[in-house]
N, C-alpha and C positions, 0 to 999 in steps of 0.2 A: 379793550376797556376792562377794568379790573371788575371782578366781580360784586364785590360791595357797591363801587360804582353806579354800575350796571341793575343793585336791586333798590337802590336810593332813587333813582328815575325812573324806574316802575313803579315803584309806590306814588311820588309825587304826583306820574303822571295818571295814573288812575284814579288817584285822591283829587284830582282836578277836574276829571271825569262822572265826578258823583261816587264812587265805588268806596266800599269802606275797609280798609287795607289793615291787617294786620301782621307784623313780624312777627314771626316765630321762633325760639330760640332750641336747639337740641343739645344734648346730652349731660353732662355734669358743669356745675360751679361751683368751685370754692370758696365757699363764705362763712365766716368767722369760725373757723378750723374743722368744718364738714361740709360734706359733698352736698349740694342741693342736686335732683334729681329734673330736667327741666323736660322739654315737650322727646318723647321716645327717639333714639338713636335711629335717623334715617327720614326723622319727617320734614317735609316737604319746608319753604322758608316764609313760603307768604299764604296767608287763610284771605283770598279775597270771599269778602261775607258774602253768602247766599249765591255765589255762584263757585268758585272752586277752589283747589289749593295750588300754587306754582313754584318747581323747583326753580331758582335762578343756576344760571351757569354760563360761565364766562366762552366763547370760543374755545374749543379744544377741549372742556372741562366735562368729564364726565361724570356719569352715577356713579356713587358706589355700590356694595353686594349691597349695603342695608338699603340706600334707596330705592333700589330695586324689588328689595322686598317689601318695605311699604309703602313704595306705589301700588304694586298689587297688591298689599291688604287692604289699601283704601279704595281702589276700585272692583274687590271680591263687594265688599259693602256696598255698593252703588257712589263711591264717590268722586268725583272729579277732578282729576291732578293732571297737570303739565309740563313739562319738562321747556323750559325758556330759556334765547338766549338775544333777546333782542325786545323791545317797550312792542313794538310791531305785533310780536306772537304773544305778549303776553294780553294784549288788546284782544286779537285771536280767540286765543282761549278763555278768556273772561267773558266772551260776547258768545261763546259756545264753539268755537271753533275744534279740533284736535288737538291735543298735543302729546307728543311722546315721552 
């Protein structure tokens, strides 16, 4: 399943769930002939409110270095990220589960 896919039905299905989901966008866009600067290079794709934030990632797909780095910045801060590749784990980690 294609990744996009894959974060379209986690949102759905957490948004069905009661959870309040929001997309994340990172790094530059080009709009009306400058860069807008959007959420830091590496963050995480989905903010579920009040309980964590979740990478999505297709089968096979991995972190990058930046993801990596801020996963660990946001859990030096005490915050909560997971690394998903299935509506399964991200239920999981929403509901306080682990994720890597």
């Amino acid at each position: 399943m294609k990744e996009n896919v894959l974060q379209r039905l986690i949102i759905t299905t957490l948004e069905q769930a009661g959870y309040l989901v929001v997309r994340i966008h990172a790094g530059r866009l080009k709009f009306n002939g400058s860069w807008l600067r959007l959420a830091p290079e590496g963050f995480p794709d989905l903010l579920v409110v009040g309980h964590c934030l979740l990478e999505v990632k297709a089968d096979g797909g991995e972190l990058s270095d930046a993801q990596k780095r801020m996963h660990g910045s946001i859990r030096r801060v005490g915050g909560r990220v997971a690394t998903v590749r299935s509506v399964a784990e991200a239920l999981a980690a929403v509901k306080g589960g682990t994720g890597g």
